[in-house]
C-alpha positions as CSV (number, residue, x, y, z in Angstrom):
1,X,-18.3,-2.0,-14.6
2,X,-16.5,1.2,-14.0
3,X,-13.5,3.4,-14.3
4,X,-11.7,5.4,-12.4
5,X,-9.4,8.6,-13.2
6,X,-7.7,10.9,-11.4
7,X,-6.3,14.0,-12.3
8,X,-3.8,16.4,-10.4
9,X,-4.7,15.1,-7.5
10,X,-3.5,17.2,-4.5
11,X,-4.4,17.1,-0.5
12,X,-2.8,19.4,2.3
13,X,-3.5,19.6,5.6
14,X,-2.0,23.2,6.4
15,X,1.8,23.1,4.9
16,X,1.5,19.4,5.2
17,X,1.1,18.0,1.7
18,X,0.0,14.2,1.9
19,X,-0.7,14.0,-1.9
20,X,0.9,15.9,-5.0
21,X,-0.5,16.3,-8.0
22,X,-1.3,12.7,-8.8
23,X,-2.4,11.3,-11.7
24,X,-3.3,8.1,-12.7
25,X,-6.5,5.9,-15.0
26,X,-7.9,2.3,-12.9
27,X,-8.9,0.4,-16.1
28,X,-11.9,-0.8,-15.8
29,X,-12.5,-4.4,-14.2
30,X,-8.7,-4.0,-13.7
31,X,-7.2,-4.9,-10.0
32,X,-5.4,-1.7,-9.5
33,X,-3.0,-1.6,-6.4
34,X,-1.3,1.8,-4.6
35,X,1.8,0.3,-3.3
36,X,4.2,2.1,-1.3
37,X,5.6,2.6,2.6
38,X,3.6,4.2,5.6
39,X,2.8,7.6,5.3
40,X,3.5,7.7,1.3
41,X,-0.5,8.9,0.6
42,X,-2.2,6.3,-0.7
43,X,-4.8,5.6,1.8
44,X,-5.4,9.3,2.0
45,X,-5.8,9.0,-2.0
46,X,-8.1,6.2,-1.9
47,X,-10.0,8.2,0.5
48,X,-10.5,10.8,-1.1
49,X,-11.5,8.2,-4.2
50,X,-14.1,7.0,-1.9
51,X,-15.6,10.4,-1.0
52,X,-14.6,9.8,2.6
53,X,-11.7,13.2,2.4
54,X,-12.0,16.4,0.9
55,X,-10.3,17.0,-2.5
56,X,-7.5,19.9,-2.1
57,X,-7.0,20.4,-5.4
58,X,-7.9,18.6,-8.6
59,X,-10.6,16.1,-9.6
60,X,-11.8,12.2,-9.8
61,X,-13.9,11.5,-12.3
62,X,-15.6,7.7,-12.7
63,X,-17.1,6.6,-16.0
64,X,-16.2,9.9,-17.1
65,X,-18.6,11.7,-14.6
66,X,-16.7,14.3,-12.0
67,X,-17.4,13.2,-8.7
68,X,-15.9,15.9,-6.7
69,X,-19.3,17.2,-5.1
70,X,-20.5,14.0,-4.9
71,X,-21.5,12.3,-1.9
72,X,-19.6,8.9,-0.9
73,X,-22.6,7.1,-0.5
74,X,-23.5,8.1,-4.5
75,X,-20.4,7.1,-5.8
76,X,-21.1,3.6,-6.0
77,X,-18.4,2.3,-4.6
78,X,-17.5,0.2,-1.2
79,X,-14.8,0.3,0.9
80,X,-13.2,-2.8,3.0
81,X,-10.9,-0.6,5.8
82,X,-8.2,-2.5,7.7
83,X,-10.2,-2.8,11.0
84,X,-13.3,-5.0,10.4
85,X,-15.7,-2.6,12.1
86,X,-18.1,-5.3,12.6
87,X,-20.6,-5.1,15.4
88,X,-20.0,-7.6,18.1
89,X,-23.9,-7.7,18.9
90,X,-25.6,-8.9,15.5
91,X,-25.4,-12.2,13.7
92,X,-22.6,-12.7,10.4
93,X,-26.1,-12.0,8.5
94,X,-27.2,-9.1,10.6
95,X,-24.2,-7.5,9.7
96,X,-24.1,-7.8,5.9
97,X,-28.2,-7.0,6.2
98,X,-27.5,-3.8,7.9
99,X,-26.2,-1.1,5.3
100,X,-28.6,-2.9,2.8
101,X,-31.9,-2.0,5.2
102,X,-30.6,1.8,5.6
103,X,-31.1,1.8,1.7
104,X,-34.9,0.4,2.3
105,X,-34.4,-2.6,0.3
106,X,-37.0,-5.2,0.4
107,X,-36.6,-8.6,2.8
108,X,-36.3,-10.5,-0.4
109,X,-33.6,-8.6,-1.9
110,X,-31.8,-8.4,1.5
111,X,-31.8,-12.5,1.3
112,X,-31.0,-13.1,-2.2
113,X,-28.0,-10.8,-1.7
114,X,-26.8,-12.5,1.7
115,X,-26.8,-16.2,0.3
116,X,-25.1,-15.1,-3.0
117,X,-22.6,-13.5,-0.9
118,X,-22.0,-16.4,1.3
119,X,-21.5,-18.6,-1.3
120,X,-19.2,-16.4,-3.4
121,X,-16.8,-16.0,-0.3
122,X,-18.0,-19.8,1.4
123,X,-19.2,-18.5,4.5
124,X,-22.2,-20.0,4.5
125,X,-21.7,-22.0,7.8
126,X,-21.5,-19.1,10.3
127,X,-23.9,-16.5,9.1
128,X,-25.7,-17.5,12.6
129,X,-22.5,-17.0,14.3
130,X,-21.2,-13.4,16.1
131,X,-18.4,-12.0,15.3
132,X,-16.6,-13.3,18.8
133,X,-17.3,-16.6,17.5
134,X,-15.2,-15.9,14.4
135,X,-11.4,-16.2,14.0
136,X,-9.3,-12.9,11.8
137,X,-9.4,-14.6,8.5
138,X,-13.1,-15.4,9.1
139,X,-14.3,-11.6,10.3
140,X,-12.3,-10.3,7.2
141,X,-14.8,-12.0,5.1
142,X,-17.3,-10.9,6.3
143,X,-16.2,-7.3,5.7
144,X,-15.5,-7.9,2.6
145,X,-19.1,-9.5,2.4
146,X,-20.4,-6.3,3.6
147,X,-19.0,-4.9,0.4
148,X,-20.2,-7.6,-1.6
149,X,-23.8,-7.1,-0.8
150,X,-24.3,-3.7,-1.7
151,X,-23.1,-4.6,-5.6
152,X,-20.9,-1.8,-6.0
153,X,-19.4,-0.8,-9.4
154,X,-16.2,-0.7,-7.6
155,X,-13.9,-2.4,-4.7
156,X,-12.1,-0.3,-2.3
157,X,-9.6,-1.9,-0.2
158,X,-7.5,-0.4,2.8
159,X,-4.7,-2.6,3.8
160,X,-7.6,-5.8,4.4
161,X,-5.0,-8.1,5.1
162,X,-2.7,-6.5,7.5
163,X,-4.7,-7.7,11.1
164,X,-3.9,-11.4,9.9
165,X,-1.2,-13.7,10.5
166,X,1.3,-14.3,7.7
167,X,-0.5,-18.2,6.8
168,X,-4.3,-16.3,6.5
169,X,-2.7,-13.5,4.7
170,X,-1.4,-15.9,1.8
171,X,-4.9,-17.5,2.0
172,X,-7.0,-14.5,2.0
173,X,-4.6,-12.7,-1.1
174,X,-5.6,-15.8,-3.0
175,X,-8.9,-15.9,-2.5
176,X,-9.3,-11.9,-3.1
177,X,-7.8,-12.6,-6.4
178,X,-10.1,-15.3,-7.2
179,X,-13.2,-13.3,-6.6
180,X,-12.0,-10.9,-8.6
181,X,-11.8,-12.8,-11.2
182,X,-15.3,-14.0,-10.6
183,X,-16.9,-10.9,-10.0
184,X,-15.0,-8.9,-12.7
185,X,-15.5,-5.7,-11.0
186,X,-12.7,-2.9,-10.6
187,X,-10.6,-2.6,-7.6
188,X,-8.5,-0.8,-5.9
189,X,-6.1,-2.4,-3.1
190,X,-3.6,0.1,-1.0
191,X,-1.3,-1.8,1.0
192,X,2.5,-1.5,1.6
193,X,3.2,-4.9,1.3
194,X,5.2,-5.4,-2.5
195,X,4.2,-9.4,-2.3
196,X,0.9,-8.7,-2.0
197,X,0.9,-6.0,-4.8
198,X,3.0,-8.3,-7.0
199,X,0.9,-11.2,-6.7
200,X,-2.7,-9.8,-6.9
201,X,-2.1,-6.5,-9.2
202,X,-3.0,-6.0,-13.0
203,X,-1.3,-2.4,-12.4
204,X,0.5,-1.1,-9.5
205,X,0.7,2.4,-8.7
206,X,3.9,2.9,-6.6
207,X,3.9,5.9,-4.3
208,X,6.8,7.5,-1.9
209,X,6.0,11.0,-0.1
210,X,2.8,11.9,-1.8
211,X,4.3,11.6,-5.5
212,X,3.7,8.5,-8.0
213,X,7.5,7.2,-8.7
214,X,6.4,4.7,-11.5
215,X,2.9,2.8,-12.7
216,X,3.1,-0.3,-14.5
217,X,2.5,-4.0,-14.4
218,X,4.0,-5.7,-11.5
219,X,7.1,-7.6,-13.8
220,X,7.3,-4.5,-15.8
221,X,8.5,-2.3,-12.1
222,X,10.5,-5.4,-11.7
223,X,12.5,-5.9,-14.9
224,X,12.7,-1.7,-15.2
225,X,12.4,0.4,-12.4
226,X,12.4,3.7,-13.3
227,X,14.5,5.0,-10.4
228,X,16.6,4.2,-6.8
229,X,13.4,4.4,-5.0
230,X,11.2,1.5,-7.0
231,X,14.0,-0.7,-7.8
232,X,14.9,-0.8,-4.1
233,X,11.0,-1.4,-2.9
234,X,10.3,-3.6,-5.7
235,X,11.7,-7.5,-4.6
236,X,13.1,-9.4,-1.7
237,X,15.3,-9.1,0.0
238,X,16.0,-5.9,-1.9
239,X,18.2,-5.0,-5.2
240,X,21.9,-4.0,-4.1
241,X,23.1,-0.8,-4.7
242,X,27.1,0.0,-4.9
243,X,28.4,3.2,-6.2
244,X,30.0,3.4,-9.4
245,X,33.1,4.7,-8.2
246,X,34.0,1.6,-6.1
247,X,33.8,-0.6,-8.9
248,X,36.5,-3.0,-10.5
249,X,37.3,-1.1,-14.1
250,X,35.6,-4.6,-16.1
251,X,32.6,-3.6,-14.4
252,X,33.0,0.0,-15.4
253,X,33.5,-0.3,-18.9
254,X,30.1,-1.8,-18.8
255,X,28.4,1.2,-17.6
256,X,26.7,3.4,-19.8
257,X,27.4,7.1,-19.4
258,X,26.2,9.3,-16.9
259,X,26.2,6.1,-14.6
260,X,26.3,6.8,-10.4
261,X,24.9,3.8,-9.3
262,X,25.1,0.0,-10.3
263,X,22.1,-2.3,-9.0
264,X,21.6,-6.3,-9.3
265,X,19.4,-8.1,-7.3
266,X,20.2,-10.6,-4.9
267,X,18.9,-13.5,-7.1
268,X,20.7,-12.9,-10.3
269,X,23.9,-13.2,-7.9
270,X,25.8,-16.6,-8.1
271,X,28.7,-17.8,-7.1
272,X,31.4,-17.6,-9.9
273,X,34.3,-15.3,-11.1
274,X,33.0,-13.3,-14.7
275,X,32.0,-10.3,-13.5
276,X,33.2,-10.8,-10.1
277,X,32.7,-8.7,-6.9
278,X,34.3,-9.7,-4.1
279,X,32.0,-10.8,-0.7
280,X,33.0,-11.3,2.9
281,X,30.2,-13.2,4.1
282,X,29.4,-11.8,7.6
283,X,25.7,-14.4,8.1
284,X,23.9,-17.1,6.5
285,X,20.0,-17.6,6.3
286,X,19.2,-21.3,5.2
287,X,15.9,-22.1,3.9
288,X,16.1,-25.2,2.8
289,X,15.0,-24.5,-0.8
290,X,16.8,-21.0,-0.9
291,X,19.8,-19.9,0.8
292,X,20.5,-16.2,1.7
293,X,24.0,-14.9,2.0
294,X,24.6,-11.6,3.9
295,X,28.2,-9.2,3.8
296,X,30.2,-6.9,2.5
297,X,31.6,-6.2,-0.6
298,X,33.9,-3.2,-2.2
299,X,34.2,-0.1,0.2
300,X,32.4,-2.1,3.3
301,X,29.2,-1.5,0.8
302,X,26.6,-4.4,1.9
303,X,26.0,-7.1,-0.6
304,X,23.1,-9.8,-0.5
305,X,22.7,-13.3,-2.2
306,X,19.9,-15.4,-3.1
307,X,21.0,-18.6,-3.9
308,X,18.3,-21.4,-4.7
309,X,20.0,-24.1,-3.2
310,X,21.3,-24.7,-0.2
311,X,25.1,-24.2,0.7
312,X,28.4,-25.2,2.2
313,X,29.3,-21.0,3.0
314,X,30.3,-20.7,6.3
315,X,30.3,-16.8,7.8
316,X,33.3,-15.3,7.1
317,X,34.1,-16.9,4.0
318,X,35.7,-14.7,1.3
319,X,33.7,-15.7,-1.8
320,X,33.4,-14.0,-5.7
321,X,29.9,-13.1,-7.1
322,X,29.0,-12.7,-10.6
323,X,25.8,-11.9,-12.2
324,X,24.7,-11.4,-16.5
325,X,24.8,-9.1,-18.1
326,X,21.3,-8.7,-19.0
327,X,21.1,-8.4,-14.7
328,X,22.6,-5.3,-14.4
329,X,20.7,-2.0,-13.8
330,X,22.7,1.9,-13.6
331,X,21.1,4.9,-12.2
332,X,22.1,8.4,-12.3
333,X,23.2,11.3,-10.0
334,X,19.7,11.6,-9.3
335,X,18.9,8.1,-8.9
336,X,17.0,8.2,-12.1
337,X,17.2,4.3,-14.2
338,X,19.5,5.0,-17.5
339,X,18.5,1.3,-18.7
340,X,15.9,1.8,-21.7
């Protein structure tokens, strides 16, 4: 098994600067994940991970070793992209043969790593099959089979899941997690997706324009984000944000000092008076199990609720919400968390 660090990690295309100075250690056998929106760098960082974009500035080192000057195909790594790439022509089993015969292996070899594949990812019934044959959840496995034959030291994955409906992409995250688990290698998942990353990562790596905001478990970015930005990526629907200023003095005297901004997410909302704010409801999503409540608060400010339960609420319904203590979260001027 391997590890992976990276260290002032920079790429720029002209003025344009896609990733700044990053830095950041994938534990080995750890299921690492760069989480954050379109256009924040981390596919160009797991590229340039892969040996697939040219380093700026800075260095990647696995096991220890620099890799910099190293070739992509001598990294020991493999990389499952968001398209499946597969070729329409050749048999399931053609394609995961393919890359294996480029590297001269023996027929033998070739076999033995196809079947354990198939097994390992239970596609053992359409290796015969062409890819037109196959539906989205099926082709992804293959790709990911394509990986899996090689033996790599280490999983790359590009947004895998994002071509498949919202049912497959439940299915699929729980499966990748399995074979994780089976396989014990190290991997490293970018996708944008915060439910993915929460329920599949060891350690998440949370990027926004090219910087790292915060690295950490997935409850630990959770229970303490470390700023605006991962507090409001982090859950859903997102944490509410209301400006200190607007706030009823019983909430103020709770804030510690320096405080600008007052978070709670909409689940530690209920419906009660301690700690109250005030909430026009302006529309109503019921769930069945969970009932969302959607308005305005202090200052026109928008507040959300998650309630898990349904509800009697009508839209435009003045109701109070209050929240714990222990629920609260303040940020600074700068949108920096001041909750140790």
């Amino acid at each position: 098994m391997s590890s992976i660090e990276v260290k002032n990690l920079s790429k720029s295309w002209g003025e344009i600067e896609a990733v700044k100075d990053v830095s950041f250690v994938v534990p080995e056998k750890s299921f690492t994940v760069l989480l954050g929106p379109s256009g924040c760098g981390k596919s160009t960082l797991l590229r340039m991970i892969a040996g697939l974009e040219v380093i700026t500035s800075g260095s990647i080192l696995i096991d220890d070793t620099e890799v910099n000057n190293i070739s992509a195909s001598k990294r020991g790594l493999a990389m499952v992209f968001q398209s499946y790439a597969l070729y329409p022509h050749m048999t399931v089993r053609q394609n995961l043969a393919f890359g294996l015969e480029n590297l001269k292996l023996d027929k033998v070899e070739i076999d033995q790593r196809i079947i354990k594949a198939a097994k390992q990812l239970r596609m053992e019934d359409y290796l015969k099959r062409k890819p037109g044959q196959l539906s989205g959840g099926q082709m992804q496995r293959v790709a990911i089979g394509r990986a899996i034959v090689r033996e790599p030291s280490i999983y790359l994955f590009d947004e895998p899941l994002s071509n498949l409906d919202a049912e497959l992409r439940v299915a699929t995250r729980v499966e990748l997690k399995a074979l994780h688990a089976r396989l014990g290698n190290t991997m490293v998942y970018v996708t944008h997706d915060q439910i993915e990353a929460m329920t599949m990562a060891d350690k998440i790596v949370v990027m926004h324009d090219g910087i790292i905001e915060q690295i950490g478990a997935p409850l630990d970015l959770y229970n303490k984000p470390a700023n605006l930005f991962v507090a409001g990526f982090i859950g859903s629907p997102k944490m509410n944000f209301l400006k200190y200023s607007s706030l009823p003095e019983k909430i103020k005297k709770l804030a510690p000092k320096d405080a600008f901004t007052f978070g709670v997410r909409p689940e530690h909302l209920t419906i009660k008076e301690e700690n109250s704010l005030p909430l026009m409801v302006r529309s109503i999503e019921q769930l069945g199990s969970d009932s969302y409540l959607y308005g305005e608060t202090i200052e026109g400010q928008e507040l959300s609720i998650k309630l898990n339960n349904q509800t009697e609420i009508t839209s435009k319904q003045s109701v109070n919400t209050g929240f714990n203590l222990s629920d609260m979260h303040w940020f600074d001027i700068n949108g920096i968390s001041l909750m140790s």
